[in-house]
C-alpha positions as CSV (number, residue, x, y, z in Angstrom):
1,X,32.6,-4.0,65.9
2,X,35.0,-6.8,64.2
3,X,35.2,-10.2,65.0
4,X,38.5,-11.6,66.2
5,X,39.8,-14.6,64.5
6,X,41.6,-16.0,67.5
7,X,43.6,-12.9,69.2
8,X,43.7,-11.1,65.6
9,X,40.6,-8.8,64.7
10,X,39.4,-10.6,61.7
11,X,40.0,-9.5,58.3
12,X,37.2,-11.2,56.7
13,X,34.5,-9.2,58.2
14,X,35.0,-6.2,55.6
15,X,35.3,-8.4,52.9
16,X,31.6,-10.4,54.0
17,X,29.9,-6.8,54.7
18,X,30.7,-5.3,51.5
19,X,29.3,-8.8,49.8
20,X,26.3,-8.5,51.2
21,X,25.6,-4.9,50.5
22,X,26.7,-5.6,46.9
23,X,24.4,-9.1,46.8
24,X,21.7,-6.3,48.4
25,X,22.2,-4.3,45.6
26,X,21.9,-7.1,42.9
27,X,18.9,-8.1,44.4
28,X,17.5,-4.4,43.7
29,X,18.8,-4.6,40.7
30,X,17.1,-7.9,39.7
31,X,13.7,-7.0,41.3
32,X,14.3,-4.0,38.5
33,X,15.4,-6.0,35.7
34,X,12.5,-8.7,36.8
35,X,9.8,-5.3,36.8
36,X,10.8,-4.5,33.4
37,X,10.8,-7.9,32.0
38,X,7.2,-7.7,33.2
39,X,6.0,-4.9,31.7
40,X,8.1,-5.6,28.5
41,X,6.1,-9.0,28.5
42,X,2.8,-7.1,29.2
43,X,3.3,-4.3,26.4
44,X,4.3,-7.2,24.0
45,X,1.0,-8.5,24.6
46,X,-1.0,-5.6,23.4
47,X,0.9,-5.0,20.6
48,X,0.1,-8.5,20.4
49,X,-3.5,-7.5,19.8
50,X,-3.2,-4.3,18.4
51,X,-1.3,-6.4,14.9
52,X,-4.2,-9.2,15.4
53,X,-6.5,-6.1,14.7
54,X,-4.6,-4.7,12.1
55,X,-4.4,-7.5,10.1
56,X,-7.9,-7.9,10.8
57,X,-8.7,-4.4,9.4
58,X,-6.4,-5.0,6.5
59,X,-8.4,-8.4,5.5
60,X,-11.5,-6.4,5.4
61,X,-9.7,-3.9,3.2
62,X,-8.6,-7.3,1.2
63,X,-12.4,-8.3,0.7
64,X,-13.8,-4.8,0.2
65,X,-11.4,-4.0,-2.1
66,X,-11.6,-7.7,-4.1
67,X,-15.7,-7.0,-4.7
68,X,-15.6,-3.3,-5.2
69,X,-13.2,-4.4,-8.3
70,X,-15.5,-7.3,-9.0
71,X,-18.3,-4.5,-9.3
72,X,-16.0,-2.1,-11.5
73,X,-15.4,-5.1,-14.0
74,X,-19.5,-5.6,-14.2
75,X,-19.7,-2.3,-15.1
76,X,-16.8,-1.8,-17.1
77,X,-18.1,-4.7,-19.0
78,X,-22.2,-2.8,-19.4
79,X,-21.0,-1.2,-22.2
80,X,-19.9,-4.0,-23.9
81,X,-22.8,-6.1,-23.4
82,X,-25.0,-3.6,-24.7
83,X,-23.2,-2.8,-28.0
84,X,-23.2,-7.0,-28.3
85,X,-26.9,-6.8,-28.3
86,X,-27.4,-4.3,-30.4
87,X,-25.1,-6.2,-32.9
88,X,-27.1,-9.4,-32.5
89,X,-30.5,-7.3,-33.1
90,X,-28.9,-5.5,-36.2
91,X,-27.9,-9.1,-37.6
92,X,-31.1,-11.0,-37.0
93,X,-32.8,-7.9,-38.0
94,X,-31.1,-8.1,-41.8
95,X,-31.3,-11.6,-41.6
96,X,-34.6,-11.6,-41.4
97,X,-35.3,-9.0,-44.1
98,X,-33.2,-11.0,-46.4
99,X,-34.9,-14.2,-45.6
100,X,-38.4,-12.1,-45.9
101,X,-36.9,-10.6,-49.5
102,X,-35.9,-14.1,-50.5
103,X,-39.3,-15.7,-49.6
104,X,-41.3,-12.6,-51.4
105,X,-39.0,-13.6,-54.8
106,X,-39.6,-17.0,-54.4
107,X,-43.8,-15.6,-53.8
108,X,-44.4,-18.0,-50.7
């Protein structure tokens, strides 16, 4: 039923009707833009945590990594070691047979 604005049916009263289905609707629509904010803010936080344990994972991977090559360079290095000692017994070896030679000349 319309209003009358004085002896004239009112002209307004479509106008204010369609406003408030339309500020209805807007409100539907913001309670749905509001529910996705919410689970938009909610997934961000696990992905949140899900990159907190990645880059967890990946420092491990960092560390395990660093002393496994720590550990190739020890053995990598063995080899070397062992042909260094060999040298050094070779060398005092003749050094000590030409020191023995020199004293048997000399007849100490």
């Amino acid at each position: 039923m319309l209003e009358k604005c004085g002896n004239e049916p009112c002209h307004l009263v479509p106008r204010v009707e369609a406003l408030e289905r339309a500020n209805e609707q807007h409100g539907n629509t913001h309670r749905e833009v509001f529910d996705r904010l919410r689970e938009l803010e909610r997934l961000e936080g696990i992905q949140g945590e899900q990159y907190k344990n990645i880059l967890e994972k990946l420092d491990n991977l960092t560390r395990r990594h660093d002393e496994l090559n720590r550990k190739l360079s020890e053995l990598e290095a063995k080899p070397a070691k062992r042909w260094d000692k060999l040298a050094e017994t070779v060398l005092v070896a003749i050094a000590t047979g030409v020191v023995c030679f020199l004293l048997g000349r000399v007849g100490l």
